[in-house]
N, C-alpha and C positions, 0 to 999 in steps of 0.2 A: 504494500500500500504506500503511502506518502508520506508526509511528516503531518506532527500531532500536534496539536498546542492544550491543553490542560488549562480550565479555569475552575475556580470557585466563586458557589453564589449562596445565597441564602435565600430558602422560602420564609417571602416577609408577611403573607397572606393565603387567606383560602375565600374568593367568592363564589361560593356554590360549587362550581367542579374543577373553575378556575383556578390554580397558583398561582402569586404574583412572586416572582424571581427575579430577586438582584443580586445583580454578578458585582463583586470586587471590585471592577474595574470603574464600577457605573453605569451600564446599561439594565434596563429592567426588561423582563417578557412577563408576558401573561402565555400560562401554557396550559393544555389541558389537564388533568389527573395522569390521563392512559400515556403518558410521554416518560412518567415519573416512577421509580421505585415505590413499590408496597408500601405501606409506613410511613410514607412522607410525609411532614406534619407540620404547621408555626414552628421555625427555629429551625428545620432539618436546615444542615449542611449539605449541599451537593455537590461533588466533584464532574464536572465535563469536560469531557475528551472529545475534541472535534479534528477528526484528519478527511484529508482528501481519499477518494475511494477510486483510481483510473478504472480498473475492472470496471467496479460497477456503471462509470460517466459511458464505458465502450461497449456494455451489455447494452444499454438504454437509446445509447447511437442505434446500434444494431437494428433494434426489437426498430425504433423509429422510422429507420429506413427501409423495413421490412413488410409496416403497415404502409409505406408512402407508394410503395412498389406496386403491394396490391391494388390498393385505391386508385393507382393509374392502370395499369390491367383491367380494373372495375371497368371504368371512364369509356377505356376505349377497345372494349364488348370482349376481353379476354377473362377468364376462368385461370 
C-alpha cells in the first residue's frame, strides 16, 4: 500500500447516531455511529490511520471502465 499518516481525535459529542469528532489538529467531523468502534462513547479517544490504497484506486478504475465499455456496446445495439 502507500504511506500512513496517524491522527488523534476525540469524541466531543453524540447527537442521536451522530459523533461529533475533533481531531488534534483542529478539524471536526460529524460521523455516523456505523464508521466507529463498538463502545465508542463522550471522551472515547480514537486513533486514525489514513493511507493511500493504489490496489484499490486501480480495482475501481477497472470495474469503471468496464461498466463504461458496456454502456457503449449498450448504445450502439451490441450485447
Amino acid at each position: 500500500m502507500g504511506a500512513e499518516k496517524i491522527h488523534y481525535a476525540v469524541v466531543d459529542e453524540i447527537e442521536e447516531s451522530t459523533y461529533v469528532v475533533l481531531f488534534d489538529e483542529g478539524p471536526k467531523l460529524h460521523l455516523s455511529g456505523n464508521f466507529l468502534p463498538a463502545g465508542t462513547k463522550e471522551g472515547s479517544v480514537l486513533k486514525i490511520t489514513i493511507e493511500l490504497d493504489e490496489a484499490e484506486k486501480e480495482r475501481r478504475i477497472a470495474k469503471i471502465q468496464d461498466l463504461q465499455t458496456k454502456l457503449l456496446d449498450r448504445t450502439r445495439g451490441r450485447k
